[in-house]
N, CA and C atoms of all chains as a GROMACS GRO file, in nm:
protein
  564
    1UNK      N    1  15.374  14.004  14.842
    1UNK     CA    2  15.394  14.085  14.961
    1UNK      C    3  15.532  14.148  14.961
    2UNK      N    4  15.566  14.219  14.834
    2UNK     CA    5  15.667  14.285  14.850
    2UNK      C    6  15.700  14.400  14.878
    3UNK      N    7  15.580  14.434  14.887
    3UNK     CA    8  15.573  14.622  14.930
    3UNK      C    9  15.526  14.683  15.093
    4UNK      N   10  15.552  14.760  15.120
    4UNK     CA   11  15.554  14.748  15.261
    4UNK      C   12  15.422  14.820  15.328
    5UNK      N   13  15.354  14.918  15.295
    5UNK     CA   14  15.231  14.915  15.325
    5UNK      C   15  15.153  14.806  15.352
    6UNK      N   16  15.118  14.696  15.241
    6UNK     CA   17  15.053  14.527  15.261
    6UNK      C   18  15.105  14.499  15.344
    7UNK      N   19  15.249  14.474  15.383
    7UNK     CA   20  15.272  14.401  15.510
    7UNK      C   21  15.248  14.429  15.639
    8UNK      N   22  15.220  14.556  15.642
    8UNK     CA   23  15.164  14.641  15.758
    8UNK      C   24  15.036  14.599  15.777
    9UNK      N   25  14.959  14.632  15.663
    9UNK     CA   26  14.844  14.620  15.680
    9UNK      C   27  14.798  14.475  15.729
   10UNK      N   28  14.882  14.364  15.669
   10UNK     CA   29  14.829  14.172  15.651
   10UNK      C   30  14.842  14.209  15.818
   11UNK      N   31  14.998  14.319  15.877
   11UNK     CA   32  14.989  14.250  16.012
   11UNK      C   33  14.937  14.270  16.112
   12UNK      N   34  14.842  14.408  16.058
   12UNK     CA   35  14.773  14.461  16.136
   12UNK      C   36  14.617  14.384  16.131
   13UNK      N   37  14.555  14.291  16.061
   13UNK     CA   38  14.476  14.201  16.020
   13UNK      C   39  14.458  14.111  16.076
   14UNK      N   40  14.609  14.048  16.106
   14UNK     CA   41  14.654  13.944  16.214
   14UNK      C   42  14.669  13.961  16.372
   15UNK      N   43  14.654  14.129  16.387
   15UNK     CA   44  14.662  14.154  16.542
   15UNK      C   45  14.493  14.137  16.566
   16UNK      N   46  14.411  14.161  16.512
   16UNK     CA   47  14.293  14.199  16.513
   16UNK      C   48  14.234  14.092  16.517
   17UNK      N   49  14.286  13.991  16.460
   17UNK     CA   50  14.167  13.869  16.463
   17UNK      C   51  14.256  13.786  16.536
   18UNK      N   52  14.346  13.796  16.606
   18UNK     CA   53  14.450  13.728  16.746
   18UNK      C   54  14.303  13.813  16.860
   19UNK      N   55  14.289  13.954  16.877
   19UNK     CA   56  14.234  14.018  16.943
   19UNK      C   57  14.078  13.932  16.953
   20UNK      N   58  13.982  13.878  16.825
   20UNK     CA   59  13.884  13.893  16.800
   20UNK      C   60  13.879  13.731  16.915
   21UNK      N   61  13.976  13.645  16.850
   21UNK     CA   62  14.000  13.554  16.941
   21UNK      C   63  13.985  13.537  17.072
   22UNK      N   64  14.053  13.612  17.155
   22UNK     CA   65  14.074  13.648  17.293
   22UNK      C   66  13.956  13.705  17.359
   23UNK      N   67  13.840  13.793  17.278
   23UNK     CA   68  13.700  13.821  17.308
   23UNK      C   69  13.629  13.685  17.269
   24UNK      N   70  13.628  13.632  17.189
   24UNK     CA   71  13.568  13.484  17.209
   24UNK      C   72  13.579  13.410  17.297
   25UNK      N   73  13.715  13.429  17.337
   25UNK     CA   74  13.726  13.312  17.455
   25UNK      C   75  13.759  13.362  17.597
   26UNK      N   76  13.737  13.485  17.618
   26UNK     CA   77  13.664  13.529  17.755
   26UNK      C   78  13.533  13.545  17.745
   27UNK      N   79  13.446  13.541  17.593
   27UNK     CA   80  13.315  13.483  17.631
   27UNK      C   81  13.263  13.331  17.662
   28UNK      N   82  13.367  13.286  17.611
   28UNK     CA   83  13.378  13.107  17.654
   28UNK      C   84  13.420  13.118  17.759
   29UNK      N   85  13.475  13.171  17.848
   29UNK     CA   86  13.516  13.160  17.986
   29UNK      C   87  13.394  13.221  18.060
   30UNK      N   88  13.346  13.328  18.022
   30UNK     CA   89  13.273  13.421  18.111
   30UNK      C   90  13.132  13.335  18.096
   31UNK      N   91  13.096  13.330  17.946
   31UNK     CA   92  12.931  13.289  17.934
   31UNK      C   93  12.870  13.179  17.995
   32UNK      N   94  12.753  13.292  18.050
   32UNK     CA   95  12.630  13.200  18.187
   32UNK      C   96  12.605  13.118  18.179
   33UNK      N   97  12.560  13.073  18.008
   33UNK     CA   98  12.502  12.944  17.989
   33UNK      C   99  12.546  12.885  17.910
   34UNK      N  100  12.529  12.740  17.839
   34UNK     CA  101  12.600  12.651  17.765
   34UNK      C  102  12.580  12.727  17.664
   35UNK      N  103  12.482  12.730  17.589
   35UNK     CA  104  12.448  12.802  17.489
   35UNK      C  105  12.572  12.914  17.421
   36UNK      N  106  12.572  13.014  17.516
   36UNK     CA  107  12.695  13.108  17.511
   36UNK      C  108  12.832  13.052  17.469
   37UNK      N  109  12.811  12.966  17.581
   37UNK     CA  110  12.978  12.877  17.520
   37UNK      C  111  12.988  12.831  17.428
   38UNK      N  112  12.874  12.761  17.323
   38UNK     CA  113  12.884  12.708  17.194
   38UNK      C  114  12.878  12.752  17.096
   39UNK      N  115  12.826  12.908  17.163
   39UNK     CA  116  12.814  13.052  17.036
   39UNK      C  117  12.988  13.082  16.999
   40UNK      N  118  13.047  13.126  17.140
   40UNK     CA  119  13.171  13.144  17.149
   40UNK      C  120  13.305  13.071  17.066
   41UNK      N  121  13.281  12.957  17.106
   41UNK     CA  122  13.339  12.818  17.038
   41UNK      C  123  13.348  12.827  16.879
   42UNK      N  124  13.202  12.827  16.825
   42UNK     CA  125  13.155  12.882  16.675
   42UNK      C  126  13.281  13.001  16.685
   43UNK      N  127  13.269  13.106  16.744
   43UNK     CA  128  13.329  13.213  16.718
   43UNK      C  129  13.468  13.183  16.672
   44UNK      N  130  13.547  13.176  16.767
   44UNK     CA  131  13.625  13.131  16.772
   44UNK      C  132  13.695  13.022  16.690
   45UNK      N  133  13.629  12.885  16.628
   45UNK     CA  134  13.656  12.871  16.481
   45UNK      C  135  13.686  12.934  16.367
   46UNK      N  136  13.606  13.002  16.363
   46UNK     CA  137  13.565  13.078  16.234
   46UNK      C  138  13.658  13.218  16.241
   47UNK      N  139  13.758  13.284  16.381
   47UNK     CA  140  13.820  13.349  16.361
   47UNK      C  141  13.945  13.283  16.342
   48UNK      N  142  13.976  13.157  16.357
   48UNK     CA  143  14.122  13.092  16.339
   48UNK      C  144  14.125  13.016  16.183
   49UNK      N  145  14.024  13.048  16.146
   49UNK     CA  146  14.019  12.947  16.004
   49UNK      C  147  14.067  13.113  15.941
   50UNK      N  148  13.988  13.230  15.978
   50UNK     CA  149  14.006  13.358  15.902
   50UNK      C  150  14.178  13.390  15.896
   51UNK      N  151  14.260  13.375  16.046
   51UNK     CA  152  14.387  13.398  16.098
   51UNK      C  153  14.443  13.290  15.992
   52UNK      N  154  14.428  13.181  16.004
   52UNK     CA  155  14.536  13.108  15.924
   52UNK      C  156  14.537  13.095  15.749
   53UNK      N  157  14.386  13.189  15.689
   53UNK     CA  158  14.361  13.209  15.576
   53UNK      C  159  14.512  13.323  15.566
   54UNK      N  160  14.481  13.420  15.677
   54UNK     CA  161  14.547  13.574  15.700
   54UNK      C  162  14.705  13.534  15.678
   55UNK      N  163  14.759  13.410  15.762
   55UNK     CA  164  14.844  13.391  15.752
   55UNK      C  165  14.897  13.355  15.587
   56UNK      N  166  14.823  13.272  15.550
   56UNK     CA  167  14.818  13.243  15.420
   56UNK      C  168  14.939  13.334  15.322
   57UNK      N  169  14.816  13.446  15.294
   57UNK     CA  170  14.829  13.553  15.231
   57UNK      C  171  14.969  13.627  15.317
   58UNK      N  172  15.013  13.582  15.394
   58UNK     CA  173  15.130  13.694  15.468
   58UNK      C  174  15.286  13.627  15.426
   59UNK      N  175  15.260  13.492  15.390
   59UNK     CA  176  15.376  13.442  15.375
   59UNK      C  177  15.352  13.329  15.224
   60UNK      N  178  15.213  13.376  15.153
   60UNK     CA  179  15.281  13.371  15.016
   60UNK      C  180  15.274  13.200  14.979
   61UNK      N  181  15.212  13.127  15.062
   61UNK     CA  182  15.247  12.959  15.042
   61UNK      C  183  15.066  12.908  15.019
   62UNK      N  184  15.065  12.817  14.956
   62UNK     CA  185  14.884  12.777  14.954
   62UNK      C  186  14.863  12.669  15.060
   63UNK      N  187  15.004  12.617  15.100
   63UNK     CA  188  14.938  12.506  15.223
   63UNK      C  189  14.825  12.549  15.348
   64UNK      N  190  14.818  12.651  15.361
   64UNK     CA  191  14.725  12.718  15.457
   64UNK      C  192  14.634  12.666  15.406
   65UNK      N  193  14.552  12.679  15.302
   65UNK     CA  194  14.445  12.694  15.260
   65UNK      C  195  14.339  12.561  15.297
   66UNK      N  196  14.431  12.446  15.254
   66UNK     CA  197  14.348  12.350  15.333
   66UNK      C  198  14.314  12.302  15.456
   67UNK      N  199  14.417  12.375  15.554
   67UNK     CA  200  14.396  12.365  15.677
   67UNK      C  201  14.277  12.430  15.737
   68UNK      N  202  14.286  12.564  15.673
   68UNK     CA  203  14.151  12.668  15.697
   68UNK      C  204  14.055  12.588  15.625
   69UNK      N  205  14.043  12.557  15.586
   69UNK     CA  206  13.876  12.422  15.486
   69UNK      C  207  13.883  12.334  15.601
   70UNK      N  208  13.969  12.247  15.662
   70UNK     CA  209  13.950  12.188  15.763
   70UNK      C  210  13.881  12.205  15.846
   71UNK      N  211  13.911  12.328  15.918
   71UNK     CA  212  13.862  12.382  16.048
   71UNK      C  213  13.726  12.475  16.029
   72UNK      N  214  13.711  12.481  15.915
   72UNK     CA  215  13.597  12.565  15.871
   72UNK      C  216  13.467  12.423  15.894
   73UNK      N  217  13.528  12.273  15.816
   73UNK     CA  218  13.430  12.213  15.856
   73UNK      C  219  13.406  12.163  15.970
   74UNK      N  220  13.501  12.155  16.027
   74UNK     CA  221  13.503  12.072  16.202
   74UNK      C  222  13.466  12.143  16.255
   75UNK      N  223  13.443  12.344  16.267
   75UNK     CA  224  13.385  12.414  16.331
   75UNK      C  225  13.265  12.351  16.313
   76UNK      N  226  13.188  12.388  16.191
   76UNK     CA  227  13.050  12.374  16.151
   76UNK      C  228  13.003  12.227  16.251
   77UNK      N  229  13.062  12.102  16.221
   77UNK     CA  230  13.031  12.019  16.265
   77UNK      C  231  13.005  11.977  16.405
   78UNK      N  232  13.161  12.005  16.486
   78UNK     CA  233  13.118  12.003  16.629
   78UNK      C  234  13.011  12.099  16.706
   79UNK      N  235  13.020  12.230  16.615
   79UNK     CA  236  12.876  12.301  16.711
   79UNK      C  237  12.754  12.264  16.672
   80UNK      N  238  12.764  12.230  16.501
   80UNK     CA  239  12.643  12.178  16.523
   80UNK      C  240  12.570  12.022  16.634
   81UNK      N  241  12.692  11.969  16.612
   81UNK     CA  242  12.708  11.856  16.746
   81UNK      C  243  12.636  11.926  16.906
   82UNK      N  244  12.723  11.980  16.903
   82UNK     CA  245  12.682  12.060  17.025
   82UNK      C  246  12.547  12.109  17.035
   83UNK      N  247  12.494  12.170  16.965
   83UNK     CA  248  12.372  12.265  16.975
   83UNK      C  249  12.271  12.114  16.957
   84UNK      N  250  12.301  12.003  16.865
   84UNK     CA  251  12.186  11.957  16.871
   84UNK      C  252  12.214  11.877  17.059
   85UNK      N  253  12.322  11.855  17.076
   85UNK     CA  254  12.292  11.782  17.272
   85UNK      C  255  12.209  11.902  17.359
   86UNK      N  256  12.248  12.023  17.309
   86UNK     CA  257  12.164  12.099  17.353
   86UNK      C  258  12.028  12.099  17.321
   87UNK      N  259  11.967  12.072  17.261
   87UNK     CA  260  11.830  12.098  17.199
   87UNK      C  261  11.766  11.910  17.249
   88UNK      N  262  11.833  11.807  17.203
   88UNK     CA  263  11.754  11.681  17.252
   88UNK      C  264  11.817  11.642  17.382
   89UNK      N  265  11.961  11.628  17.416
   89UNK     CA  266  12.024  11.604  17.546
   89UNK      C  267  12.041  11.468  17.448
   90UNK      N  268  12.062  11.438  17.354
   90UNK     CA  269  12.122  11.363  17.250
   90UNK      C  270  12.213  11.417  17.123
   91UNK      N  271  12.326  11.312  17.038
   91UNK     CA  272  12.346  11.368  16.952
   91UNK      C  273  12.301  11.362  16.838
   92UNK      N  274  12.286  11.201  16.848
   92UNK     CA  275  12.252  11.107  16.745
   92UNK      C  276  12.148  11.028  16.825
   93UNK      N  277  12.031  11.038  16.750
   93UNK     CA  278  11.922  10.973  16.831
   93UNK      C  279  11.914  10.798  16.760
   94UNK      N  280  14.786  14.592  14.298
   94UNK     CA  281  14.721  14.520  14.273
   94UNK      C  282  14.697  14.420  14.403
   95UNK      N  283  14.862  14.410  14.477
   95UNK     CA  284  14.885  14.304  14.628
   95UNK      C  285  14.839  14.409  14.732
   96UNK      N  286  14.836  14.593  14.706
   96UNK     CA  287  14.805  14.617  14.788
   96UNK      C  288  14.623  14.621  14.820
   97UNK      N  289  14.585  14.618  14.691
   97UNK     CA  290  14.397  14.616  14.705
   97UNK      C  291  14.399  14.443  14.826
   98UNK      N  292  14.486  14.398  14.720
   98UNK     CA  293  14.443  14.235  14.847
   98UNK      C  294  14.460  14.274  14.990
   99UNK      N  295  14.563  14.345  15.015
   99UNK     CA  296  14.625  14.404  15.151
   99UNK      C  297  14.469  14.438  15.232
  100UNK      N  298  14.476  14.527  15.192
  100UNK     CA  299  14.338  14.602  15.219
  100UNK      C  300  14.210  14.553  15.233
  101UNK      N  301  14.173  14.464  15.135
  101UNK     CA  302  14.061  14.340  15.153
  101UNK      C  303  14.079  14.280  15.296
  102UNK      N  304  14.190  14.223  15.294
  102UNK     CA  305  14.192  14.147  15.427
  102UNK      C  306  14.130  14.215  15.555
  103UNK      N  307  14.233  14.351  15.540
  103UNK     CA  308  14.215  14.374  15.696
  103UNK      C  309  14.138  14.393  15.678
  104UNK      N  310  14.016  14.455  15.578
  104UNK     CA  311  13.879  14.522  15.648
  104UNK      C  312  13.812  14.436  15.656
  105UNK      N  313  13.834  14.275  15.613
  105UNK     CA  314  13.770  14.105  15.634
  105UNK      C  315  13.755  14.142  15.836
  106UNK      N  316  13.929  14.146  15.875
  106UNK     CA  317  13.993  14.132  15.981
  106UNK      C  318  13.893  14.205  16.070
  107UNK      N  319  13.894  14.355  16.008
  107UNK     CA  320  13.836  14.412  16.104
  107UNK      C  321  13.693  14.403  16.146
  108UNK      N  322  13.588  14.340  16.038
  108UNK     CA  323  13.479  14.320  16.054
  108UNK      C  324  13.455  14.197  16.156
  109UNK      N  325  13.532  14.137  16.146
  109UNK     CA  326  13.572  14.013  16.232
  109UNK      C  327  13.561  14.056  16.329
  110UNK      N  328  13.655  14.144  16.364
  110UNK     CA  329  13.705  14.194  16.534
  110UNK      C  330  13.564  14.252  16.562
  111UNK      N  331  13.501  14.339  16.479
  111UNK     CA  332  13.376  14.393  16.574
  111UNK      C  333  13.278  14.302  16.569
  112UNK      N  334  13.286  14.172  16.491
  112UNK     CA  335  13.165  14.068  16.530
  112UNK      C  336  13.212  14.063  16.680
  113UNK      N  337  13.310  14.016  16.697
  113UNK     CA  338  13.360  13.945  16.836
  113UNK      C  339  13.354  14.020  16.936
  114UNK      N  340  13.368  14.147  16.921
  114UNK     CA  341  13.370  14.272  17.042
  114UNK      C  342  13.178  14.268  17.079
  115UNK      N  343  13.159  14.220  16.915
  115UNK     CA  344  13.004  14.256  16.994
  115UNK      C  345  12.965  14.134  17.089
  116UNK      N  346  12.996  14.068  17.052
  116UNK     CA  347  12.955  13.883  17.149
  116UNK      C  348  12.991  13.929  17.270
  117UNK      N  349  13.134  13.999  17.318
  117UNK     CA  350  13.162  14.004  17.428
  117UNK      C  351  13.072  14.101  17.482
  118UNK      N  352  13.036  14.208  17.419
  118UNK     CA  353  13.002  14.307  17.454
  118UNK      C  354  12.781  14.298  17.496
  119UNK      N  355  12.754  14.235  17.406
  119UNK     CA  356  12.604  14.272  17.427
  119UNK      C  357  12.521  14.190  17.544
  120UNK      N  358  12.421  14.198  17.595
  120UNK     CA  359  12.381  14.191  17.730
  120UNK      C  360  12.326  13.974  17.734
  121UNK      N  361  12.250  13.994  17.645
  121UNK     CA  362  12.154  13.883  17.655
  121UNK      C  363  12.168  13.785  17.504
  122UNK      N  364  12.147  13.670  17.573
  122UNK     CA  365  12.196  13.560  17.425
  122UNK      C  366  12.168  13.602  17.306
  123UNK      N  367  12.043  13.634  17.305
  123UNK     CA  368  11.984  13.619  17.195
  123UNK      C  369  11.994  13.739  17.111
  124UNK      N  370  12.093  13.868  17.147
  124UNK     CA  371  12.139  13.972  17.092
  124UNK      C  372  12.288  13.900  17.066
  125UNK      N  373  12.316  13.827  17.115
  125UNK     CA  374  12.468  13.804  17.087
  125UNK      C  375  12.459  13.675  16.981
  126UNK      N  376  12.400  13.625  16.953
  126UNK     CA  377  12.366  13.548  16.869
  126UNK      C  378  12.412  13.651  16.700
  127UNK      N  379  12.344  13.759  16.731
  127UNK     CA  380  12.374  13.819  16.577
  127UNK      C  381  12.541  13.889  16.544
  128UNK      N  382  12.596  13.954  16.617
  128UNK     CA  383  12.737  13.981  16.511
  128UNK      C  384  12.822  13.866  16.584
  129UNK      N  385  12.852  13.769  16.580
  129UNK     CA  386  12.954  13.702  16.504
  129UNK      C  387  12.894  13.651  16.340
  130UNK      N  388  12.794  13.688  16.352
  130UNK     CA  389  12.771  13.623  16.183
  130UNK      C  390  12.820  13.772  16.084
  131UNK      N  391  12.890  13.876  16.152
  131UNK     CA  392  12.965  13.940  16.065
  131UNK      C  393  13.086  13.889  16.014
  132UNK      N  394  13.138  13.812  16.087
  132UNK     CA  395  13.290  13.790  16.089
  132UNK      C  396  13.263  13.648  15.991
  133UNK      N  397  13.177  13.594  15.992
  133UNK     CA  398  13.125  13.433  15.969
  133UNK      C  399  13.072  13.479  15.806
  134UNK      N  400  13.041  13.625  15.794
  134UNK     CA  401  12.986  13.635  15.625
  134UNK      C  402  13.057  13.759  15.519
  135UNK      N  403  13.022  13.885  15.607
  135UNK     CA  404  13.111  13.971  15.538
  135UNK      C  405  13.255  13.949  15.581
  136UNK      N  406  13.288  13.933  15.670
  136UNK     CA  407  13.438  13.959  15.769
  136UNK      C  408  13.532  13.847  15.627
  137UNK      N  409  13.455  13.694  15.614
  137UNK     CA  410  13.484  13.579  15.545
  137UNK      C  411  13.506  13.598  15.387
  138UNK      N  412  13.414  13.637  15.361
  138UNK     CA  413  13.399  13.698  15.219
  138UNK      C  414  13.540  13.760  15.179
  139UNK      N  415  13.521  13.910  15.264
  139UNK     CA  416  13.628  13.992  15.252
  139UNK      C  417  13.778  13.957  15.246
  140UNK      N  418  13.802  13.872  15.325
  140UNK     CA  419  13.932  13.811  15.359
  140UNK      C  420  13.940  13.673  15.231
  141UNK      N  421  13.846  13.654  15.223
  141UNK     CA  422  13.876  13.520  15.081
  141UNK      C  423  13.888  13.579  14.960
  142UNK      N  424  13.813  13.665  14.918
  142UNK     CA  425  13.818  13.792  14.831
  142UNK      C  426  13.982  13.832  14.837
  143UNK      N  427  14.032  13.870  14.905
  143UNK     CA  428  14.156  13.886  14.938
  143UNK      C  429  14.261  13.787  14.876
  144UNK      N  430  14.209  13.726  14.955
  144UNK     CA  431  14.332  13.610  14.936
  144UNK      C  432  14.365  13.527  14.776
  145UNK      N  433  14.198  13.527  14.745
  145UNK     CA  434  14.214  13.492  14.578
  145UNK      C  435  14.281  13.566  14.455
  146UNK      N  436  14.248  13.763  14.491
  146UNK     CA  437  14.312  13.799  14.424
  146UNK      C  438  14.505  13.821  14.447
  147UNK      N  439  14.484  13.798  14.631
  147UNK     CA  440  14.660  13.786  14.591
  147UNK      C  441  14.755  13.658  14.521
  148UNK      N  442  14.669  13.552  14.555
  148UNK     CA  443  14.734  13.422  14.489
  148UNK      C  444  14.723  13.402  14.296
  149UNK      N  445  14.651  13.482  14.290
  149UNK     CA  446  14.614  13.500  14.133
  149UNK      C  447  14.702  13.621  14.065
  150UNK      N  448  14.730  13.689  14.170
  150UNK     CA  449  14.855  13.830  14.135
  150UNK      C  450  14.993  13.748  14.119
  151UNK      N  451  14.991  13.641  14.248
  151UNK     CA  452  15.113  13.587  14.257
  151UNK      C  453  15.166  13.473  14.173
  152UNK      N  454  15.060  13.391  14.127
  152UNK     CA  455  15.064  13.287  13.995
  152UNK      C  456  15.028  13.326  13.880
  153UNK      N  457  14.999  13.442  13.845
  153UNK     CA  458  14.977  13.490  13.739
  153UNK      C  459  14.850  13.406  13.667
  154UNK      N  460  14.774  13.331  13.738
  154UNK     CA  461  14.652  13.269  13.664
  154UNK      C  462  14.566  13.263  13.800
  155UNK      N  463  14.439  13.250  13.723
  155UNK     CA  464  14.294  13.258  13.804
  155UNK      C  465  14.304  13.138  13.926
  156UNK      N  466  14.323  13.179  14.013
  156UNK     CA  467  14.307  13.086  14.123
  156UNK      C  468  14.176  13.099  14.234
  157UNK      N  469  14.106  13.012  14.208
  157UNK     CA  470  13.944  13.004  14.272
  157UNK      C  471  13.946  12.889  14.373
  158UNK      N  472  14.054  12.860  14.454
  158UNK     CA  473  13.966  12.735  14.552
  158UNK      C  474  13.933  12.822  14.628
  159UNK      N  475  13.936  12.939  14.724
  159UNK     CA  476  13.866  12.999  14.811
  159UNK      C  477  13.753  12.985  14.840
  160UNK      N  478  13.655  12.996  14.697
  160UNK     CA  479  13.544  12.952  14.624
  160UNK      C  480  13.503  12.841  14.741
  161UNK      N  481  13.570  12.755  14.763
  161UNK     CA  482  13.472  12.614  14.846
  161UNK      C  483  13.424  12.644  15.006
  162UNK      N  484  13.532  12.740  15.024
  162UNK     CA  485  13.532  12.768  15.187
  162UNK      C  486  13.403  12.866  15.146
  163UNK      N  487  13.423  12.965  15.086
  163UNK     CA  488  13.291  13.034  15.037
  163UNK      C  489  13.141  12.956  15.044
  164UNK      N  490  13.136  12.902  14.958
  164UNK     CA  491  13.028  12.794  14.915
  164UNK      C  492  12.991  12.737  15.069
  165UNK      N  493  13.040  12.649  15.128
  165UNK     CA  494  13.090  12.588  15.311
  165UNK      C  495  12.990  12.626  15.374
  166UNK      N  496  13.053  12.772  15.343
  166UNK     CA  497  13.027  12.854  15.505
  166UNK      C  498  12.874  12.881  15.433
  167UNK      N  499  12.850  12.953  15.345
  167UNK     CA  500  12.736  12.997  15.342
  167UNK      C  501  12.590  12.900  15.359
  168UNK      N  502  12.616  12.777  15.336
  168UNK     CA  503  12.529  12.679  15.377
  168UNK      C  504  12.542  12.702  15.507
  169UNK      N  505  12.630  12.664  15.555
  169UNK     CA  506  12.678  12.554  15.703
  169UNK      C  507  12.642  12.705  15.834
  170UNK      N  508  12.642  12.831  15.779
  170UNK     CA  509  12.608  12.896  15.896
  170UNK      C  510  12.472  12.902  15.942
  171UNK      N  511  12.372  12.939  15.863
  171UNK     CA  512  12.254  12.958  15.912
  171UNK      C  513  12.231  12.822  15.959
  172UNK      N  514  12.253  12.707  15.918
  172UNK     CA  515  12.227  12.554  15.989
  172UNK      C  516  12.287  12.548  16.123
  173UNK      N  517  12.369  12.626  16.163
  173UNK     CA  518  12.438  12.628  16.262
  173UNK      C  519  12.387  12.706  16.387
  174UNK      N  520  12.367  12.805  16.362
  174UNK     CA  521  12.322  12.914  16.410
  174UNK      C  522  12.131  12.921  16.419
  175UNK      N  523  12.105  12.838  16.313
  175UNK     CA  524  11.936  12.779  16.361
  175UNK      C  525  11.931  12.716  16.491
  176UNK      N  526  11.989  12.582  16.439
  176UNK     CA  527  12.030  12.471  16.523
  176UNK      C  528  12.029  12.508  16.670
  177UNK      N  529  12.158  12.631  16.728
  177UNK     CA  530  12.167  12.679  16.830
  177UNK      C  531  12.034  12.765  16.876
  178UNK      N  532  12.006  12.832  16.820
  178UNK     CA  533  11.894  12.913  16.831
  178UNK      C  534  11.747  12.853  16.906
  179UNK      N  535  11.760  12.718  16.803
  179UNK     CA  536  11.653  12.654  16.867
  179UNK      C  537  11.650  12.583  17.017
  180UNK      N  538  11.824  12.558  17.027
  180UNK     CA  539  11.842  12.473  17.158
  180UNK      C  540  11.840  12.574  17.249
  181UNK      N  541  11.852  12.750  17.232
  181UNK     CA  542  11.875  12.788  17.333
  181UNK      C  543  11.712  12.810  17.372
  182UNK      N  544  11.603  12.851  17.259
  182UNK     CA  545  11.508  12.838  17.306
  182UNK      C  546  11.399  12.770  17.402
  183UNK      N  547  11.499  12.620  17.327
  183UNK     CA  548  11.388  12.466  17.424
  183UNK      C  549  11.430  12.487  17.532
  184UNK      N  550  11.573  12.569  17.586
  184UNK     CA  551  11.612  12.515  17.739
  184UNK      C  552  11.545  12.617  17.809
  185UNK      N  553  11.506  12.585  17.964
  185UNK     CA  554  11.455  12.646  18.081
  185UNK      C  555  11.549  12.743  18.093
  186UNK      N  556  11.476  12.851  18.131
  186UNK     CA  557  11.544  12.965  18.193
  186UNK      C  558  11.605  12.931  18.340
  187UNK      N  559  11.721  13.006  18.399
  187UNK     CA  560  11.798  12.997  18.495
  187UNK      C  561  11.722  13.023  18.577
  188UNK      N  562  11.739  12.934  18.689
  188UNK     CA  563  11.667  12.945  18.846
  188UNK      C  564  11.535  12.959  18.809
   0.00000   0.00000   0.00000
């Protein structure tokens, strides 16, 4: 990232999925039903695992990388958590 | 070569942003159900794509763990997004 176009661009990457964020979670605030909220939630994972990949790449270090694998699986996991209390009103039967 | 990565990203970024604009934006669940899985496949792709070839520009050798988050997601979404699909179906409609 030594040239200055890329850095524009990584930071314009990083406004956008800060943005994509903030529509996730006024649909987690706003949405009617549970359902919505657990769509949102999903969302919202999966744009902070993308942001801290983003970050990654902006400052050049690989420690990001496992943090984003982290949250990539704990997303997956808690909604799927979620969706199944939704579907039996259990998690683990 | 850092600027093609440059470029990968944001258009990862930006596919992202219009999954999410659409969630906020479309009327009824079960239309909003479909673009965040932009941001969740191409948006993901794009931005890992990215990131592999800048860390491989920057170490001067092939660097592939991206590869797992890759691999991850592409299982773990449609299981996810079934999963929900089905719970929003079983539940009663409002009032």
């Amino acid at each position: 990232m030594s040239l200055e176009p890329a850095i524009i661009l990584v930071t314009l990457a990083q406004i956008l999925l800060a943005l994509a964020m903030a529509f996730a979670l006024a649909r987690l605030l706003v949405g009617p039903r549970a359902q919505d909220r657990v769509l949102a939630l999903d969302t919202m994972y999966i744009n902070a695992m993308l942001l801290i990949l983003t970050f990654g790449v902006a400052g050049g270090t690989r420690q990001f990388f496992e943090a984003a694998l982290a949250i990539g699986m704990l997303g997956h996991v808690s909604t799927a958590a979620a969706a199944k209390f939704l579907l039996r009103g259990e998690v683990i039967e | 070569m850092t600027e093609f990565a440059a470029v990968l990203v944001f258009l990862g970024a930006l596919v992202a942003f219009v999954g999410s604009l659409g969630l906020l934006r479309l009327p009824t669940f079960f239309e909003r159900v479909h673009p965040p899985t932009m941001g969740s496949t191409v948006g993901t792709m794009l931005i890992l794509a990215g990131s592999m070839l800048h860390f491989s520009v920057l170490e001067s050798r092939l660097v592939l763990h991206e590869v797992l988050i890759a691999a991850f997601l592409t299982f773990s979404t449609p299981v996810t997004y079934l999963l929900l699909g089905r719970a929003a179906l079983g539940r009663r409609p409002p009032n």
